[in-house]
C-alpha positions, 0 to 999 in steps of 0.5 A: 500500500501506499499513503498520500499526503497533500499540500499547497492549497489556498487562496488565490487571485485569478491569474496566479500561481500555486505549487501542490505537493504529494508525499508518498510513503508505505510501498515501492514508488517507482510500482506507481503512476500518479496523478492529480483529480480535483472535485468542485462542488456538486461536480464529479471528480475529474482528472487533471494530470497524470505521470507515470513512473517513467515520466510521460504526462497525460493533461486535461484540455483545461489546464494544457498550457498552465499546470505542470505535472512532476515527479520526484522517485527519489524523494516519493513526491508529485507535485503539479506546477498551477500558472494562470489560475482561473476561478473555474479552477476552484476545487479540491485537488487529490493526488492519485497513486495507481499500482502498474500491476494490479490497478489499484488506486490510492488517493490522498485527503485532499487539498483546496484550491480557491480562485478568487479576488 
């Protein structure tokens, strides 16, 4: 198994930055993909990016252009880079770890993320 531990969220004017980080302990972080979710309310979670263990990125439409997904092996982090927020991103973020074999999901507390002015 593995544990996820998120962090970064806030408050933010529109057109601001944020950087999430994901701490990962319990288990082998290389056996994971990872990846970043977020739920606003009423909404269905959706996802936002992804990163596998060799570093290939996946985006949402949303975002392409302004967030940047990353990892850290060594340090069993992920963290995702927001530039050019936009109130529509107002959500709670979720990091994600997959297990490469046999799929399972982990998913962390949660972190909130607020555009607003």
């Amino acid at each position: 198994q593995v544990q996820l531990v998120e962090s970064g969220g806030g408050l933010v004017q529109p057109g601001g930055s944020l950087r999430l980080s994901c701490a990962a302990s319990g288990s082998i972080f290389w056996f994971y993909a990872t990846g970043w979710y977020r739920q606003a309310p009423g909404k269905e979670r959706e996802l936002v990016a992804t990163i596998t263990n060799g570093g290939s990125t996946n985006y949402a439409d949303s975002v392409k252009g302004r967030f940047t997904i990353s990892r850290d092996n060594a340090k069993k982090a992920v963290y995702l880079q927001m530039n050019s927020l936009k109130p529509e991103d107002t959500a709670v973020y979720y990091c994600n770890a997959k297990h490469i074999a046999s799929l399972t999901d982990y998913w962390g507390q949660g972190t909130q993320v607020t555009v607003s002015s």
